[in-house]
PDB file as gemmi writes it, atoms N, CA and C in Angstrom:
CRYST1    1.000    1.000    1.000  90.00  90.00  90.00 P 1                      
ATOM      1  N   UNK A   1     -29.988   4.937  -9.423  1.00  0.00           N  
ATOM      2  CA  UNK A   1     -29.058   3.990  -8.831  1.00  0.00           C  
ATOM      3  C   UNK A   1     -29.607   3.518  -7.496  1.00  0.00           C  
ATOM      4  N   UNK A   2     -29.271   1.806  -7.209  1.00  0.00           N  
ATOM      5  CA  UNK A   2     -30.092   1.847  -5.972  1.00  0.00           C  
ATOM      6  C   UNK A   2     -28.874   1.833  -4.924  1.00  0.00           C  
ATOM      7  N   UNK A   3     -29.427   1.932  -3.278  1.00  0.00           N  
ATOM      8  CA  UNK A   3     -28.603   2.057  -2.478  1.00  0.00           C  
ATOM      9  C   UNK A   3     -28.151   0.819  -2.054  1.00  0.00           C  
ATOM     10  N   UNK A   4     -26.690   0.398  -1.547  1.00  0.00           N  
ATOM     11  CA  UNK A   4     -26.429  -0.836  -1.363  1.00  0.00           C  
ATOM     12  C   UNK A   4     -25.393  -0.387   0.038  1.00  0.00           C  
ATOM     13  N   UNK A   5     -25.975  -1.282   0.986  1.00  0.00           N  
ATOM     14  CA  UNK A   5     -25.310  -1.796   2.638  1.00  0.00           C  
ATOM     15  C   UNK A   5     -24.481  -3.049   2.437  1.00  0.00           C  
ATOM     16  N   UNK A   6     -23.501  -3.032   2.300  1.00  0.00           N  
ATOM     17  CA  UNK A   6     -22.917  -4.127   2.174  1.00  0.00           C  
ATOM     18  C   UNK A   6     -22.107  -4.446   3.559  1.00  0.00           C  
ATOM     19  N   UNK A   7     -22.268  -5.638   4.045  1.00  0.00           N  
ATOM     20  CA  UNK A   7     -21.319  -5.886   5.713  1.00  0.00           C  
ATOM     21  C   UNK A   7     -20.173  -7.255   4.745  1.00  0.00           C  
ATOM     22  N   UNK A   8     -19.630  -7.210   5.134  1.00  0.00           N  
ATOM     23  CA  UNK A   8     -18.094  -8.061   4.947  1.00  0.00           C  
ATOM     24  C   UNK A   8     -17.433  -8.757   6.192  1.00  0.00           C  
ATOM     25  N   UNK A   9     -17.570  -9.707   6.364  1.00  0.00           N  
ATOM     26  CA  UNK A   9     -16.845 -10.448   7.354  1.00  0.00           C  
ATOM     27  C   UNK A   9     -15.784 -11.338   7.187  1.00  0.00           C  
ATOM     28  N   UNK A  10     -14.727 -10.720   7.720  1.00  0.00           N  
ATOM     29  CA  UNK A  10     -13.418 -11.660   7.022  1.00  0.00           C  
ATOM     30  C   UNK A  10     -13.217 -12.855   7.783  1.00  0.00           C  
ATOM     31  N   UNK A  11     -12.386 -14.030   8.183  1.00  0.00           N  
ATOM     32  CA  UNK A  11     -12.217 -15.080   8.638  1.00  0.00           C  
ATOM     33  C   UNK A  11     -12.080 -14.814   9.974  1.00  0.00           C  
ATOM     34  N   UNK A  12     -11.261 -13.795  10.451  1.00  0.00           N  
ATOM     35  CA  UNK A  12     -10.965 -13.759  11.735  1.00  0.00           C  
ATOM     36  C   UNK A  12     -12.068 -12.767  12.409  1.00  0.00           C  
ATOM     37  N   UNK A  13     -12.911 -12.602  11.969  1.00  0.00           N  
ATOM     38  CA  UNK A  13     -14.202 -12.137  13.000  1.00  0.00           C  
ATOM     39  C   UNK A  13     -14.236 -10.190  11.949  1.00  0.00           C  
ATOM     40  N   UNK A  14     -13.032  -9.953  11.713  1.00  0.00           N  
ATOM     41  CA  UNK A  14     -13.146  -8.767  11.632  1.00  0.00           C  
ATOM     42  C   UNK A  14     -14.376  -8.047  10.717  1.00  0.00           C  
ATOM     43  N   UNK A  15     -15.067  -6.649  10.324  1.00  0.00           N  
ATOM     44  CA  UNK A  15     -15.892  -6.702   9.864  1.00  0.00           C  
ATOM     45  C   UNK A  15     -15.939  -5.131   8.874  1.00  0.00           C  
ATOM     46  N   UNK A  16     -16.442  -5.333   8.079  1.00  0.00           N  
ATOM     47  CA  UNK A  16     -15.650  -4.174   7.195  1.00  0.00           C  
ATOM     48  C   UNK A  16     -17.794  -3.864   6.567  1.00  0.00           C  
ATOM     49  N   UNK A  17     -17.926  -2.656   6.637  1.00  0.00           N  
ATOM     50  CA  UNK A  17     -19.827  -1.864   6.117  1.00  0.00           C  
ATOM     51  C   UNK A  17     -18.863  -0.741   4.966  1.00  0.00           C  
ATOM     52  N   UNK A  18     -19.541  -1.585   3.892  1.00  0.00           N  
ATOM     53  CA  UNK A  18     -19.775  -0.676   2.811  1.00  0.00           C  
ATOM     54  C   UNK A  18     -20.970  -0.159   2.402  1.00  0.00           C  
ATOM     55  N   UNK A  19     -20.963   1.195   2.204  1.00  0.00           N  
ATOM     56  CA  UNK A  19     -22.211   1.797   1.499  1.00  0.00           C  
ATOM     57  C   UNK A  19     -21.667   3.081  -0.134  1.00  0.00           C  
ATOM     58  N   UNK A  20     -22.748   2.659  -0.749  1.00  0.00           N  
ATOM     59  CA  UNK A  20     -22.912   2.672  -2.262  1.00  0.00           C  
ATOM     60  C   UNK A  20     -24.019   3.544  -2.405  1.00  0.00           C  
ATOM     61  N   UNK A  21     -24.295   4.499  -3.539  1.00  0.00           N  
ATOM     62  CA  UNK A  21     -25.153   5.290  -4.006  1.00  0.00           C  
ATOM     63  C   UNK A  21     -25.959   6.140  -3.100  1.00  0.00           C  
ATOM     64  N   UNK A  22     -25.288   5.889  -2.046  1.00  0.00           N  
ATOM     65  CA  UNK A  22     -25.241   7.330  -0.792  1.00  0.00           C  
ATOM     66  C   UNK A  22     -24.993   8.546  -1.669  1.00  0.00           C  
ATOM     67  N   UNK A  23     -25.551   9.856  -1.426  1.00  0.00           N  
ATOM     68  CA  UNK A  23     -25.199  11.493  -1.339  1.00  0.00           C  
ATOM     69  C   UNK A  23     -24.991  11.629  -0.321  1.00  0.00           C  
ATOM     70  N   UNK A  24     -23.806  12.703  -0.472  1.00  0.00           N  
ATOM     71  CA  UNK A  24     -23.147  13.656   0.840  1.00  0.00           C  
ATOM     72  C   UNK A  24     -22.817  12.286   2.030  1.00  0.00           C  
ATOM     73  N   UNK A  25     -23.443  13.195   3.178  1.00  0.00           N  
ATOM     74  CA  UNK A  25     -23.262  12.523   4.398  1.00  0.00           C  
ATOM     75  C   UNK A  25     -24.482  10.984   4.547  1.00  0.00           C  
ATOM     76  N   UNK A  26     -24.903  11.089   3.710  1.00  0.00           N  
ATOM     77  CA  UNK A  26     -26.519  10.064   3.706  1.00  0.00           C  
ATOM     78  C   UNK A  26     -25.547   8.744   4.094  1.00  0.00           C  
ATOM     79  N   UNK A  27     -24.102   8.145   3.490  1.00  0.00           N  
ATOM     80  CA  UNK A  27     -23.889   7.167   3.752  1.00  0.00           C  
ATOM     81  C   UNK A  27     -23.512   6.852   4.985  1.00  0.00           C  
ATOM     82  N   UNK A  28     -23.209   7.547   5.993  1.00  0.00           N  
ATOM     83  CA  UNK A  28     -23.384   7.560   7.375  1.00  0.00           C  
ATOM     84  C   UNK A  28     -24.596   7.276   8.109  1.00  0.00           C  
ATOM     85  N   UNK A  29     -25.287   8.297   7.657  1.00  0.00           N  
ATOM     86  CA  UNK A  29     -26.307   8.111   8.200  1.00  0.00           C  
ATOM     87  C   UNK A  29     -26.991   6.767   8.103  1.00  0.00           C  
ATOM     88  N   UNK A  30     -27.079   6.080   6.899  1.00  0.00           N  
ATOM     89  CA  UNK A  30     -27.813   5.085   6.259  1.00  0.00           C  
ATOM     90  C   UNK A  30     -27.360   3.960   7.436  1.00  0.00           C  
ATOM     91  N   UNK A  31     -26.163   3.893   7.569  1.00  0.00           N  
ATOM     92  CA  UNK A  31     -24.779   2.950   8.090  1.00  0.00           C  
ATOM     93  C   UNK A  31     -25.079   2.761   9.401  1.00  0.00           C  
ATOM     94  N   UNK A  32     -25.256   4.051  10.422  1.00  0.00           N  
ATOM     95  CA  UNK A  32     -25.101   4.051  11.518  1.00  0.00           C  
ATOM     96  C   UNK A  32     -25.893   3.277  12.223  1.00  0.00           C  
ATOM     97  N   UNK A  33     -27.104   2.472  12.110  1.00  0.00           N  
ATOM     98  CA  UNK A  33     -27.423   1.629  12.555  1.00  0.00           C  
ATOM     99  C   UNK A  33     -26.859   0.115  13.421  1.00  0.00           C  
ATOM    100  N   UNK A  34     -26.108  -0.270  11.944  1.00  0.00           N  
ATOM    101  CA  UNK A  34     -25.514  -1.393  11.895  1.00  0.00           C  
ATOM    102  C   UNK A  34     -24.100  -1.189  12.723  1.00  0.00           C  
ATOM    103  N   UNK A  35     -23.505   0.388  12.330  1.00  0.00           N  
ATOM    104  CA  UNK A  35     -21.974   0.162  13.228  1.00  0.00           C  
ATOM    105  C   UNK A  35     -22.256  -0.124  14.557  1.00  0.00           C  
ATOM    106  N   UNK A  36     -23.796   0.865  15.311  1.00  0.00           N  
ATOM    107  CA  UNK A  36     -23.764   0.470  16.240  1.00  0.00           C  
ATOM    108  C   UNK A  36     -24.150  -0.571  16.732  1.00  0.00           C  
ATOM    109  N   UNK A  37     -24.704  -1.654  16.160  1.00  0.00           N  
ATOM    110  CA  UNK A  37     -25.200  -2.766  16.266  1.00  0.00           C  
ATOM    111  C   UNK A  37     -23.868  -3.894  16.507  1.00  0.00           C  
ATOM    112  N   UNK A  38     -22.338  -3.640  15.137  1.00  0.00           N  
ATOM    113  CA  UNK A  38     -21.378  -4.077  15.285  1.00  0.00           C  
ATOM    114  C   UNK A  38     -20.281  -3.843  16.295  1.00  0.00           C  
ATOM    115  N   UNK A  39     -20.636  -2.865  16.927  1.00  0.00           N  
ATOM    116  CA  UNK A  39     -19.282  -2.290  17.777  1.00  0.00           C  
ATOM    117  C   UNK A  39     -18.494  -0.966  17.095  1.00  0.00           C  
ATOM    118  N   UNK A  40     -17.473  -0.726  18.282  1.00  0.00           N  
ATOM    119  CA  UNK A  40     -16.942   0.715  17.706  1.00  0.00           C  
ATOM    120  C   UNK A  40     -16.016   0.371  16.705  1.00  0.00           C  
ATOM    121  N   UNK A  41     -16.130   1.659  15.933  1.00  0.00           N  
ATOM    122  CA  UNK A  41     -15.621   1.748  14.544  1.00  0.00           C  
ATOM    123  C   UNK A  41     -13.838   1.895  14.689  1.00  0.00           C  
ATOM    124  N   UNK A  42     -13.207   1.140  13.943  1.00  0.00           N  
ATOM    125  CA  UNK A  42     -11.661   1.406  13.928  1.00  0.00           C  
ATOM    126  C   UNK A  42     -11.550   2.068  13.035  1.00  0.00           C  
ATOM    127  N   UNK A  43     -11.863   2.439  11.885  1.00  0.00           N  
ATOM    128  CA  UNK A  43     -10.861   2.682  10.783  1.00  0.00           C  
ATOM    129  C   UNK A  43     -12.207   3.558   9.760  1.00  0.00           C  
ATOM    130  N   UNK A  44     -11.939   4.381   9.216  1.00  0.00           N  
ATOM    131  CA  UNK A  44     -13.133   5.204   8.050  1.00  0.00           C  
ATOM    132  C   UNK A  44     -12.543   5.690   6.895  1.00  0.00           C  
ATOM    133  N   UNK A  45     -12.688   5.002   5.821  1.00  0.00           N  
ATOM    134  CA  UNK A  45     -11.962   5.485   4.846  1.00  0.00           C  
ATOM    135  C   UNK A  45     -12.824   5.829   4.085  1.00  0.00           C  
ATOM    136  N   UNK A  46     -13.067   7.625   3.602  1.00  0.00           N  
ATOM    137  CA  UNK A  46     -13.777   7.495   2.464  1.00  0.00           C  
ATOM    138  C   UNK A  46     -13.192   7.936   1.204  1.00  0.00           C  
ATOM    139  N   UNK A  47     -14.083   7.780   0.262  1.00  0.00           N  
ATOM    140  CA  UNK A  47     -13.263   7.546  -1.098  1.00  0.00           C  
ATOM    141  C   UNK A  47     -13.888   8.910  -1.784  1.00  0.00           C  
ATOM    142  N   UNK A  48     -13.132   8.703  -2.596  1.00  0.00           N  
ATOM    143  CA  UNK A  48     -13.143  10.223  -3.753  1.00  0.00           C  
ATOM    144  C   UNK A  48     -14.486  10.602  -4.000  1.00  0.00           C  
ATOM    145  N   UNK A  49     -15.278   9.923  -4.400  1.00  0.00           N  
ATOM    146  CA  UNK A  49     -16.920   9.957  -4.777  1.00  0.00           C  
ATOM    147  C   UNK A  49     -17.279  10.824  -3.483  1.00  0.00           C  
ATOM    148  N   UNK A  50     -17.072  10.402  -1.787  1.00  0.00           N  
ATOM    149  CA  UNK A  50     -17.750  10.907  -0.954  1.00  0.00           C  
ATOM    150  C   UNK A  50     -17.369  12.515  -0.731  1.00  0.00           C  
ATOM    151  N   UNK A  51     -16.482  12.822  -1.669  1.00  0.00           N  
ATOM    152  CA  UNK A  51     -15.957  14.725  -1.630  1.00  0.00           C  
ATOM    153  C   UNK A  51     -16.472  14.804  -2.941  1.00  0.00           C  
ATOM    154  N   UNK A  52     -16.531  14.767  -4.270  1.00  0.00           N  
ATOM    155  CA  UNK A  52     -17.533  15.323  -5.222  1.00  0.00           C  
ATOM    156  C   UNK A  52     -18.710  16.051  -5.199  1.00  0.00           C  
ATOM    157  N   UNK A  53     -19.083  16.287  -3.768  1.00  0.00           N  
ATOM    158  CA  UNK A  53     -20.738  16.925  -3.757  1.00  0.00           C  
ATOM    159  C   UNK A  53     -22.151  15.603  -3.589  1.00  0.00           C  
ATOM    160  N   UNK A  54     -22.858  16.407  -3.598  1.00  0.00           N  
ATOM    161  CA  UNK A  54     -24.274  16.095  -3.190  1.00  0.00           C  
ATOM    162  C   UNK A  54     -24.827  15.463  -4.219  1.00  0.00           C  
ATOM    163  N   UNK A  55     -24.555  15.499  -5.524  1.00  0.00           N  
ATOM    164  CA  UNK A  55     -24.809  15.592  -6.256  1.00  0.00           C  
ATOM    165  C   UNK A  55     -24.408  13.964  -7.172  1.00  0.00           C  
ATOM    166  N   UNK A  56     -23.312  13.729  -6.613  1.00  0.00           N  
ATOM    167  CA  UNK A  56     -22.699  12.402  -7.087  1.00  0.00           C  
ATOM    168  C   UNK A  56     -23.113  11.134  -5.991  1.00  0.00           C  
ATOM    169  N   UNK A  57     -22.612   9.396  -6.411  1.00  0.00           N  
ATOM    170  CA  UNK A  57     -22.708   9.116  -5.557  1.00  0.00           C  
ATOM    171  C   UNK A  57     -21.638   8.836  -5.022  1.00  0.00           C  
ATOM    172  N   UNK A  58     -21.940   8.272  -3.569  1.00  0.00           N  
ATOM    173  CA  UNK A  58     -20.831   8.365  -2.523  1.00  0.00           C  
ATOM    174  C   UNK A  58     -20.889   6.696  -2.001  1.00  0.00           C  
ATOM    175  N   UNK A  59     -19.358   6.534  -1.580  1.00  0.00           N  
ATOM    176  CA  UNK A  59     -19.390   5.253  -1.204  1.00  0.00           C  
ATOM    177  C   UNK A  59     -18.067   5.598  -0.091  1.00  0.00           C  
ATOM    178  N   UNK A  60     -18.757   5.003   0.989  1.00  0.00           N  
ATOM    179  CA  UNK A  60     -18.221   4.701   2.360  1.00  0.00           C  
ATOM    180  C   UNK A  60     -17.350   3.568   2.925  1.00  0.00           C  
ATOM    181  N   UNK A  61     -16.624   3.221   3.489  1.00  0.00           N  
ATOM    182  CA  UNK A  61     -16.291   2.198   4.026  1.00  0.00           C  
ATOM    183  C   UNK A  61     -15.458   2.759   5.637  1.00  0.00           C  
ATOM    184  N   UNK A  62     -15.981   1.313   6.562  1.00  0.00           N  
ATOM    185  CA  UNK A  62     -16.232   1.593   7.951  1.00  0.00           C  
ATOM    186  C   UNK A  62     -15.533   0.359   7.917  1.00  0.00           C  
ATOM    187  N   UNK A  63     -14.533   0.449   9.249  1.00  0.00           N  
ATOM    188  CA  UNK A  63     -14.227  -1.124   9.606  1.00  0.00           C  
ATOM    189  C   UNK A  63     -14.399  -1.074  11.019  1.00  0.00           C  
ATOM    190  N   UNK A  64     -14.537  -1.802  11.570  1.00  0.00           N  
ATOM    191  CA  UNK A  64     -15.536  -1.887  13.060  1.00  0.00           C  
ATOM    192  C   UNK A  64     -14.922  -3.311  13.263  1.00  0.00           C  
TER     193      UNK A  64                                                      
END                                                                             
């Protein structure tokens, strides 16, 4: 599976980093570039995939 950074920008400026086919903590890591590039993070929701283990993949979402 390949890895995917996805940034989202809604109309009013706001900005939402998704990451895809991350393990474990990797989608942070992968991410942290760009949040800090975008500003501080409001909101971190992660999803079911990112508690399954190391083993699965994981998908992140950051809103900044």
């Amino acid at each position: 599976m390949s890895r995917i950074i996805e940034i989202i920008v809604s109309p009013n400026g706001q900005t939402r980093v998704e990451t895809k086919g991350f393990a474990g903590s990797e989608c942070r890591e992968a991410s942290k570039f760009i949040e800090g590039a975008l500003g501080t993070r409001q909101d971190e929701r992660l999803t079911a995939e990112f508690h399954q283990g190391q083993s699965a993949s994981q998908s992140n979402q950051q809103h900044i």
